[in-house]
C-alpha positions as a LaTeX table, in Angstrom:
\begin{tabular}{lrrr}
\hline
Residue & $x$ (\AA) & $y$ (\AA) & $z$ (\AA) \\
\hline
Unk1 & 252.81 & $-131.32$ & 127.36 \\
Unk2 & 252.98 & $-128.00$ & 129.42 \\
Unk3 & 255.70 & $-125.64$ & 127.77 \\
Unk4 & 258.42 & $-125.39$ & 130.34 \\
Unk5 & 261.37 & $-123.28$ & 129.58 \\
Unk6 & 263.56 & $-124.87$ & 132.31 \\
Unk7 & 263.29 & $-128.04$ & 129.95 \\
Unk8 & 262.30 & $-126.54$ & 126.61 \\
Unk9 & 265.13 & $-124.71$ & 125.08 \\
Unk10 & 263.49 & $-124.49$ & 121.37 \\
Unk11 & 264.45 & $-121.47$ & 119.14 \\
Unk12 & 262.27 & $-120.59$ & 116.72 \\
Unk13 & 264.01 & $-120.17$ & 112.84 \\
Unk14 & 261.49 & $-117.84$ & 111.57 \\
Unk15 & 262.63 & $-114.68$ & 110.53 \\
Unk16 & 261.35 & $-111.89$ & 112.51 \\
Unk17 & 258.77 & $-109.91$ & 111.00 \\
Unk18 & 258.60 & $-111.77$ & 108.08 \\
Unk19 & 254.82 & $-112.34$ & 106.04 \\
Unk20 & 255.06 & $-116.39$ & 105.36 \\
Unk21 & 252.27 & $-116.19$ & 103.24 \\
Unk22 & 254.07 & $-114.09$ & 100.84 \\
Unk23 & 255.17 & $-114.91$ & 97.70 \\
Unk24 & 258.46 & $-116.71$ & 97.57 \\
Unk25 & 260.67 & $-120.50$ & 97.66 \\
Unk26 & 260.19 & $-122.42$ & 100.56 \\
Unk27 & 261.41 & $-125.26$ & 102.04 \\
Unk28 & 259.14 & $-127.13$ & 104.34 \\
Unk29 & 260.08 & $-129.83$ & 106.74 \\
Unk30 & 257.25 & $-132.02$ & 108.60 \\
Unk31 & 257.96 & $-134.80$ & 111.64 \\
Unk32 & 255.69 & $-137.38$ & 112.86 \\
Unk33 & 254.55 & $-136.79$ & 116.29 \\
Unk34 & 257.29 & $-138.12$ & 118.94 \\
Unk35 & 259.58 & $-138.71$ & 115.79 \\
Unk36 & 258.09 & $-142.09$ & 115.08 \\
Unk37 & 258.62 & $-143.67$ & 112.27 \\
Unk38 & 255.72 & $-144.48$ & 110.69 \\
Unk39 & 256.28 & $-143.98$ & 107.02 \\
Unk40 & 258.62 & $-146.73$ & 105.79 \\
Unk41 & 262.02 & $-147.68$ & 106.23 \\
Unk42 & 265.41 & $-147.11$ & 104.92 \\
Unk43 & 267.16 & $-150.69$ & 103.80 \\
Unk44 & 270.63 & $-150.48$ & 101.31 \\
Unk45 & 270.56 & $-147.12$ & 101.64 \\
Unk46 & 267.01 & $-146.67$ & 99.42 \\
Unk47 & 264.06 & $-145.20$ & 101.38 \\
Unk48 & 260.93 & $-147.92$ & 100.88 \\
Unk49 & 257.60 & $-146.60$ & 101.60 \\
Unk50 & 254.98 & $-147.96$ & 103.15 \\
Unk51 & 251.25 & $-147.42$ & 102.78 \\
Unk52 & 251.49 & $-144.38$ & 104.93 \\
Unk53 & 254.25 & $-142.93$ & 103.37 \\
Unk54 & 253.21 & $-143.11$ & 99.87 \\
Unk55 & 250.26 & $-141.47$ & 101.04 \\
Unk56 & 252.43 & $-138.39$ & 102.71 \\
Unk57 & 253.93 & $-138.19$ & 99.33 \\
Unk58 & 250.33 & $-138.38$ & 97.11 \\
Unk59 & 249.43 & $-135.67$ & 99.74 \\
Unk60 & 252.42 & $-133.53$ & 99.30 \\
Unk61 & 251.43 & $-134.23$ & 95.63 \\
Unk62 & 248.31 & $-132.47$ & 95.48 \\
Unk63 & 249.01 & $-129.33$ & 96.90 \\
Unk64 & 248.13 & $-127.39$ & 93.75 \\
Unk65 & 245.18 & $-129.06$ & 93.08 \\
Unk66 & 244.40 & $-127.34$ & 97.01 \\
Unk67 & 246.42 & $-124.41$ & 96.88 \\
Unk68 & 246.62 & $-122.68$ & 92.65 \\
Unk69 & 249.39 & $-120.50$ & 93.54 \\
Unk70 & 251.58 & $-123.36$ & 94.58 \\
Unk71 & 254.24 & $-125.27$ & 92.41 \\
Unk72 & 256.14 & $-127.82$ & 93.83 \\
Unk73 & 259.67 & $-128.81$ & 93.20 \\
Unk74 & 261.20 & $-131.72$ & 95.23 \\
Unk75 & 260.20 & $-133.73$ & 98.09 \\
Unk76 & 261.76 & $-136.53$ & 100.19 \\
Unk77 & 259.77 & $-138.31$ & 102.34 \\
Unk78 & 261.59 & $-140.08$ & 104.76 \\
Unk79 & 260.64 & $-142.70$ & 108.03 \\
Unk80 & 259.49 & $-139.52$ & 110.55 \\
Unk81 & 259.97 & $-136.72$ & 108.46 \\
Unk82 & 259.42 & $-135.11$ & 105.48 \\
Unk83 & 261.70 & $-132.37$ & 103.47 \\
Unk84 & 259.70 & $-130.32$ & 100.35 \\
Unk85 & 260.40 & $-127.27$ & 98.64 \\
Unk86 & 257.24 & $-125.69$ & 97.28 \\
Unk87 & 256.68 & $-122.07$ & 95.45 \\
Unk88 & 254.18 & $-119.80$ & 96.58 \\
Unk89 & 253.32 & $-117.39$ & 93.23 \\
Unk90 & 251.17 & $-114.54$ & 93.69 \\
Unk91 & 249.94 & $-112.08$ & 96.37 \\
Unk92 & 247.32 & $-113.12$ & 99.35 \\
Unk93 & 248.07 & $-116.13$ & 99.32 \\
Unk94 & 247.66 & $-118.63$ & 102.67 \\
Unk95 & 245.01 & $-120.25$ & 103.94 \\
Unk96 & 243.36 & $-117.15$ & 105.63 \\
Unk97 & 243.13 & $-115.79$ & 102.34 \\
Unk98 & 242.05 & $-119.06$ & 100.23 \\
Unk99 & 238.86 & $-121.22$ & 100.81 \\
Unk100 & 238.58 & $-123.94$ & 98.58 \\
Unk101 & 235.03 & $-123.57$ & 98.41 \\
Unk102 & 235.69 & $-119.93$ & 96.72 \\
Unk103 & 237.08 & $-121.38$ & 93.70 \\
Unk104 & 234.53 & $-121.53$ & 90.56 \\
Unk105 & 235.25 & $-125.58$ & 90.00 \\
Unk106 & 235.30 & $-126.72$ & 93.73 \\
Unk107 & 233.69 & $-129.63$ & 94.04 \\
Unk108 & 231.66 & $-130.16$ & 97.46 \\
Unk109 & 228.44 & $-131.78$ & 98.31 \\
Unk110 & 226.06 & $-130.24$ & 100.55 \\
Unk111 & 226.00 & $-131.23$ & 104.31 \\
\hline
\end{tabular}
């Protein structure tokens, strides 16, 4: 879809100027495309995953295994969406400055 801002009246709630890839607490939320709900249900007020969504949380999981100078604290993953909060430690952090394939035990096999 074209961006029309007749129809599209999205703000952004970034802060201006501000380095995301610095070091700091941040809390992260991700929707499915079209707000579908494709990761389980909510029944008697408990959130039940299904395949899909226990994958989004194994993901969400295994940031720091991706990403060293991450440490997560809590997640909720919910039918469409998914609220984290995750701490970036360090400086240069972010994937323009991080390559798994730069780390000393990445594991890879050739192509």
């Amino acid at each position: 879809m074209t961006y029309n801002p007749d129809i599209h009246h999205r703000r952004s709630i970034r802060l201006r100027d501000y380095e995301y890839s610095q070091a700091g607490i941040y809390f992260v939320t991700i929707c499915t495309q079209n707000r579908e709900c494709l990761w389980g249900d909510v029944a008697g007020g408990q959130m039940r995953l299904n395949d899909a969504g226990r994958m989004v949380k194994q993901c969400w999981d295994e940031i720091p295994n991706h990403f060293p100078h991450v440490t997560l604290d809590t997640v909720a993953v919910m039918p469409n969406h998914v609220h984290g909060i995750l701490t970036i430690d360090g400086t240069s952090v972010g994937a323009k400055n991080f390559s798994p394939l730069q780390q000393p035990n990445a594991q890879h096999s050739p192509v």
